[in-house]
C-alpha positions as CSV (number, residue, x, y, z in Angstrom):
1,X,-13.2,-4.8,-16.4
2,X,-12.3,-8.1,-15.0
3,X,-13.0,-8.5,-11.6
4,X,-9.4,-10.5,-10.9
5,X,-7.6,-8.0,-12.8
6,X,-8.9,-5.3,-11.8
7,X,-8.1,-6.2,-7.4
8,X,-4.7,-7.4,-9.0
9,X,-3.9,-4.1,-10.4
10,X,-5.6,-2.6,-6.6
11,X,-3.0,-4.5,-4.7
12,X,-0.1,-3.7,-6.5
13,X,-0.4,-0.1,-6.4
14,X,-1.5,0.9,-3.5
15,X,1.7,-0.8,-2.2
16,X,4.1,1.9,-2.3
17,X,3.1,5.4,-3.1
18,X,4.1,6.9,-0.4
19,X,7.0,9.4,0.9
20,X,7.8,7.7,3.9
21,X,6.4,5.0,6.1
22,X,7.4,5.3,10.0
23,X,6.6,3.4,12.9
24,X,6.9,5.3,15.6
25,X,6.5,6.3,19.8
26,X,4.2,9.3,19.3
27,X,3.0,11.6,15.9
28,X,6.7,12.3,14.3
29,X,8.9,13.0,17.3
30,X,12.0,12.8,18.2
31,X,14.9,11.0,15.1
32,X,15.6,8.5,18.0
33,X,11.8,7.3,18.4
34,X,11.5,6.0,15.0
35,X,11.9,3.5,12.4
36,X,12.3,4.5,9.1
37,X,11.2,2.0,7.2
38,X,10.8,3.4,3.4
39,X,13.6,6.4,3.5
40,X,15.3,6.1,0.4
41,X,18.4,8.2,-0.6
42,X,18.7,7.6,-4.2
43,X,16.9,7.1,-7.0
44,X,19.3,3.5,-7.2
45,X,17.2,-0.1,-8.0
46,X,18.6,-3.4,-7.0
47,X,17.3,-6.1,-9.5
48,X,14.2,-3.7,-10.2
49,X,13.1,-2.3,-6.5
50,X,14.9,-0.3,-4.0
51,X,17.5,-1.8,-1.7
52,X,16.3,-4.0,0.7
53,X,12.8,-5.0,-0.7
54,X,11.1,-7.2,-2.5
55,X,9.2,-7.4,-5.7
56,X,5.9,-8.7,-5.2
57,X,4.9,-9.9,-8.9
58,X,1.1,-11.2,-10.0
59,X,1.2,-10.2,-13.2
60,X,1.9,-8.2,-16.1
61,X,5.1,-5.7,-16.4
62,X,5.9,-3.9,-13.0
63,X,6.9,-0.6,-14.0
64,X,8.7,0.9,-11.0
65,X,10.8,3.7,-10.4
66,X,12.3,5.9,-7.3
67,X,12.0,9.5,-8.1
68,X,12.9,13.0,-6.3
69,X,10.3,14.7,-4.9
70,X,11.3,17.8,-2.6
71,X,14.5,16.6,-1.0
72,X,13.3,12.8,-0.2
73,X,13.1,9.8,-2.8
74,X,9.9,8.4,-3.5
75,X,8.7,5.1,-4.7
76,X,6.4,5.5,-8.0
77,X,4.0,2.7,-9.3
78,X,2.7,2.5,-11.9
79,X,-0.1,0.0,-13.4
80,X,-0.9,-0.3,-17.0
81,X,-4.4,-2.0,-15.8
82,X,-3.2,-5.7,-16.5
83,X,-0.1,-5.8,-14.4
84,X,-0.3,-6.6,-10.6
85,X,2.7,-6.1,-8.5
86,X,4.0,-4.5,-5.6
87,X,6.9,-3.7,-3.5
88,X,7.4,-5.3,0.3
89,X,9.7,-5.5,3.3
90,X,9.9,-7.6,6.2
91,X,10.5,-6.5,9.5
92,X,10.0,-6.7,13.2
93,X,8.2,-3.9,15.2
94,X,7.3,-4.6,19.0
95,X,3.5,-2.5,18.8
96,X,3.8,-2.1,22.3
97,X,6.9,0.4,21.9
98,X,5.7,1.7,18.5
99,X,2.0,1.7,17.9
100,X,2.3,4.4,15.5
101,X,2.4,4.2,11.6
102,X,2.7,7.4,9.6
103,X,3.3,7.6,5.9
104,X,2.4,10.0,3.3
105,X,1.1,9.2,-0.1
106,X,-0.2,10.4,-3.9
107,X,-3.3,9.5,-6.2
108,X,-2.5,10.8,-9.7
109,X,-5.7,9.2,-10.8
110,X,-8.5,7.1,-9.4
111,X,-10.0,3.7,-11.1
112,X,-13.3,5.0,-12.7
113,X,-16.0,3.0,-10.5
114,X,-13.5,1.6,-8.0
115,X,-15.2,0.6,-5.1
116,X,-13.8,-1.7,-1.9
117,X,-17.0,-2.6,-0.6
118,X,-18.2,-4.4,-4.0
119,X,-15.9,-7.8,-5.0
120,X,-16.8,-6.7,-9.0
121,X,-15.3,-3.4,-8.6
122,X,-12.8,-3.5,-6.0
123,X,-9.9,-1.2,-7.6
124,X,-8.2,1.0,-5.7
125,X,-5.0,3.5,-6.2
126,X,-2.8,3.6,-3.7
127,X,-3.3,1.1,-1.4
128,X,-0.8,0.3,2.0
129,X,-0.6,-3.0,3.7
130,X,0.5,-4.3,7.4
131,X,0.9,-7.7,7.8
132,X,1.0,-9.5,11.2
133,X,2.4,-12.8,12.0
134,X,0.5,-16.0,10.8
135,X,-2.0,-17.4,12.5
136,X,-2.0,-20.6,11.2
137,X,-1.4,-23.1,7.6
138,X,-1.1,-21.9,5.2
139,X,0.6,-18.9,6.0
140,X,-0.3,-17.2,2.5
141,X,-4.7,-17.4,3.7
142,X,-4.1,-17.2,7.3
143,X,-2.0,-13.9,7.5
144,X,-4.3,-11.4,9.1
145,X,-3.6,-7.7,7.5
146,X,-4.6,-4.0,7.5
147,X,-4.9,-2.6,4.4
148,X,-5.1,1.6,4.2
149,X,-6.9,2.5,0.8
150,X,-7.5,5.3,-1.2
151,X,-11.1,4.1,-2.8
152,X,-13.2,5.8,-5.2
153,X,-16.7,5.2,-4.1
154,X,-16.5,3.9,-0.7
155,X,-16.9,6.7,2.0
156,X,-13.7,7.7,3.7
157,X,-13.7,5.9,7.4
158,X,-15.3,2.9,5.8
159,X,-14.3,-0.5,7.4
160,X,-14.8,-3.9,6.6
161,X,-13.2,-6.9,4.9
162,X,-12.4,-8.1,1.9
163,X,-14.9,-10.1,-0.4
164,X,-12.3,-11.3,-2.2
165,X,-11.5,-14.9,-2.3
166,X,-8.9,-15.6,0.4
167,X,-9.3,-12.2,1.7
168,X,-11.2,-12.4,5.0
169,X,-8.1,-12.0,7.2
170,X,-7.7,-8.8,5.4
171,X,-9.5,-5.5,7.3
172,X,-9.6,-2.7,5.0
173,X,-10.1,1.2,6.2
174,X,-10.3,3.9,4.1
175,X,-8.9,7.0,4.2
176,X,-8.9,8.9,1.4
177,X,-11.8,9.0,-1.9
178,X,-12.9,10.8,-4.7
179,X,-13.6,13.6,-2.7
180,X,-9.8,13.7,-2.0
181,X,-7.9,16.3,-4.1
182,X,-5.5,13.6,-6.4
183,X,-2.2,14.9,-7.5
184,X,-1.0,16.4,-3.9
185,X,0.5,14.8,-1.3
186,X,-1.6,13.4,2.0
C-alpha cells in the first residue's frame, strides 16, 4: 500500500464516525452543561455534509452519508482506500469551563497492518481530531492537535506523535485496537 495514501485514507475516516461529540462540565450531565457539537436531526446534506460543516477533501470520491441509528443521526464514512476526506467544524470552547470531550464511535473494519507508531503503515479507522489555535506561520504546519485513534497494531493507551511529514504538532492516543470488538458502538 502506499504510504501517502494509505495516512490519507487514516485521516479522512477517522474524522466522523461517531454518534455524538460533546464538550462538556463533567461526564454527561446536566442538557445545560453541554455543547453539542455533532447532534444531527436528519439524515439532510448541505452541498455533500451535514449542516454547518465542512468537507475536508484530499483526494478521491468522499462518500458520505448521515444515517439513523437508534433515535440519533449518525455521520458514516466511508473510504474506498484511495480517497481521503473528512468532515470538520469550527468552534470556540473556553477548556477552562469545559474540559470534557465525549463522543461515541464505530469500526466496521480495521486496515489489515495499520499501525500509528510506523510512518509506512500508519492507517487507521476511525480517527477524531481537536485542533487548538495556531501557534505560529503557517497556520496549516503549526496547528498543534489531538488525534483519538482506533489503530490496529499499536497497543491501546499508546502516545506519541506523528512521523508523518508535517505532523509533529500532531499528538496521537489511542484508544481502541484490534483487540476492540468492531461493529458495536464505544
Amino acid at each position: 500500500t502506499n504510504p501517502t495514501v494509505a495516512r490519507r485514507t487514516t485521516i479522512i475516516s477517522l474524522f466522523l464516525l461517531f454518534l455524538s461529540a460533546i464538550f462538556c462540565t463533567a461526564p454527561a450531565t446536566a442538557e445545560k452543561e453541554t455543547i453539542r457539537e455533532a447532534r444531527f436531526s436528519s439524515a439532510e446534506l448541505v452541498q455533500g455534509v451535514p449542516p454547518g460543516w465542512a468537507l475536508d477533501h484530499k483526494a478521491g470520491t468522499a462518500n458520505l452519508r448521515l444515517e439513523k441509528a437508534g433515535n440519533a443521526f449518525v455521520v458514516r464514512l466511508i473510504s474506498d482506500g484511495n480517497s481521503s476526506f473528512g468532515i470538520k467544524r469550527e468552534i470556540q470552547v473556553d477548556l477552562r469551563e469545559f474540559p470534557f470531550l465525549n463522543w461515541r464511535w464505530k469500526a466496521v473494519r480495521l486496515p489489515r497492518g495499520g499501525d500509528v507508531r510506523n510512518a509506512a503503515t500508519d492507517d487507521q479507522a476511525v480517527q477524531l481530531y481537536v485542533a487548538f489555535t495556531a501557534t505560529g506561520f503557517p497556520a496549516a504546519l503549526n496547528t498543534p492537535a489531538i488525534g483519538y485513534l482506533w489503530d490496529n497494531e499499536a497497543p491501546r493507551g499508546w502516545t506519541g506523535r506523528s512521523e508523518q511529514a508535517g505532523g509533529g504538532k500532531i499528538r496521537y492516543m489511542v484508544l481502541r485496537n484490534k483487540s476492540d470488538p468492531v461493529g458495536e458502538w464505544h
